[in-house]
N, C-alpha and C positions, 0 to 999 in steps of 0.2 A: 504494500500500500504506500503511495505517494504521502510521506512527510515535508511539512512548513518546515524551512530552517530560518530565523531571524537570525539578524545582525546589527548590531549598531550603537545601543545601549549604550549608556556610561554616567558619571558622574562630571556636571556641566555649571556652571556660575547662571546665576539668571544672567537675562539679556543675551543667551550664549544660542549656537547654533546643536544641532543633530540630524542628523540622517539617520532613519531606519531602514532595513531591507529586509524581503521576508521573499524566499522564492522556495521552489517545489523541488525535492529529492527529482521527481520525473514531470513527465507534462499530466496536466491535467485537464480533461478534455468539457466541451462546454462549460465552462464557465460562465455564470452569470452575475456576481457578485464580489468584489474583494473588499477586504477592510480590515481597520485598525481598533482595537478595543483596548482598554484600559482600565484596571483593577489599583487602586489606592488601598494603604492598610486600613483595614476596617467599613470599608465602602463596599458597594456591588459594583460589580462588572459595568462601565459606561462604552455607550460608543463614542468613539475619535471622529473617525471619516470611512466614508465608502464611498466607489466609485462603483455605476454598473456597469454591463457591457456596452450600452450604448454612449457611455462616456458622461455621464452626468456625476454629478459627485453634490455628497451631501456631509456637512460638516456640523460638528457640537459649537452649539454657540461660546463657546469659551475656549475655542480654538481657531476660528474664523477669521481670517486675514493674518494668523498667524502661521498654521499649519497648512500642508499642500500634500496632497495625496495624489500618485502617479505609478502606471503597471508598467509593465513588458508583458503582453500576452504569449509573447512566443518561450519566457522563460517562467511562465504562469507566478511572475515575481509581482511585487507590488512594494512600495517604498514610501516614507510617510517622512518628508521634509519638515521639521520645526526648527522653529526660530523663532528669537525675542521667547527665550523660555522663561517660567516663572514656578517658585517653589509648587506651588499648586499641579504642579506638570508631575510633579515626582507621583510615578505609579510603576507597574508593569504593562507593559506593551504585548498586545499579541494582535498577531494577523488570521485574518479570516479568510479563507476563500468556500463559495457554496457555488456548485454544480449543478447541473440539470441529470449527471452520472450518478451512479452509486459511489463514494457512501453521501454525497450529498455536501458536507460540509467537512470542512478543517480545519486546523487549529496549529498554530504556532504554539510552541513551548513557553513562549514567555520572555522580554527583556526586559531586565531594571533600566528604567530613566531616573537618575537624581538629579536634584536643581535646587542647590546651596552654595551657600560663598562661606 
C-alpha cells in the first residue's frame, strides 16, 4: 500500500518561513483531494488547506494570505508553503490525500512545526 512520507518540519522564530512536503511511496491513482491538517496539544485535529483536483483550494481563516498550498500530481506530492509564522502555528502537520480508488484516503505520519524565539 502507497505511504505519505512528509518532510519539512522544524523549529522556526515567528515571522520565519517553512516549506512542507508530503509525496507518495508510489503513484496514487484518481485522486480527488489533497490536504494539510493540523493537531495542536490538547486540541482536535483542524484543517490547514486543501486543494481539489480541479485546482480550487480552500484555506483556515487563520492561515489565509499566509499559507499556500500546491501539488505535483505526477508525484501524487502536495506541499504547504508558510510564512510570516506565528507561535499559534506550532502543531503537527499531516497530509491528506483521498481517492476515488481503494482505500480511499491517506495519511501522512505527522511533522512537528514549532514557532518560538
Amino acid at each position: 500500500q502507497v505511504q505519505l512520507v512528509e518532510s519539512g518540519g522544524g523549529l522556526v522564530q515567528p515571522g520565519g518561513s517553512l516549506r512542507l512536503s508530503c509525496a507518495g511511496s508510489g503513484s496514487i491513482a484518481s485522486i480527488t483531494v489533497m490536504g494539510w491538517y493540523r493537531q495542536a496539544p490538547g486540541k482536535q485535529r483542524e484543517l490547514v488547506a486543501v486543494i481539489i483536483s480541479g485546482g480550487g483550494t480552500n484555506y483556515a481563516d487563520s492561515v489565509k494570505g499566509r499559507f499556500t498550498i500546491s501539488t505535483d500530481n505526477a508525484k501524487s506530492a502536495v506541499y504547504l508553503q508558510m510564512n510570516n509564522l506565528k507561535p499559534e502555528d506550532t502543531a503537527v502537520y499531516y497530509c491528506q490525500v483521498l481517492s476515488k480508488s481503494r482505500p480511499y484516503a491517506y495519511w501522512g505520519q505527522g511533522t512537528q512545526v514549532t514557532v518560538s524565539s
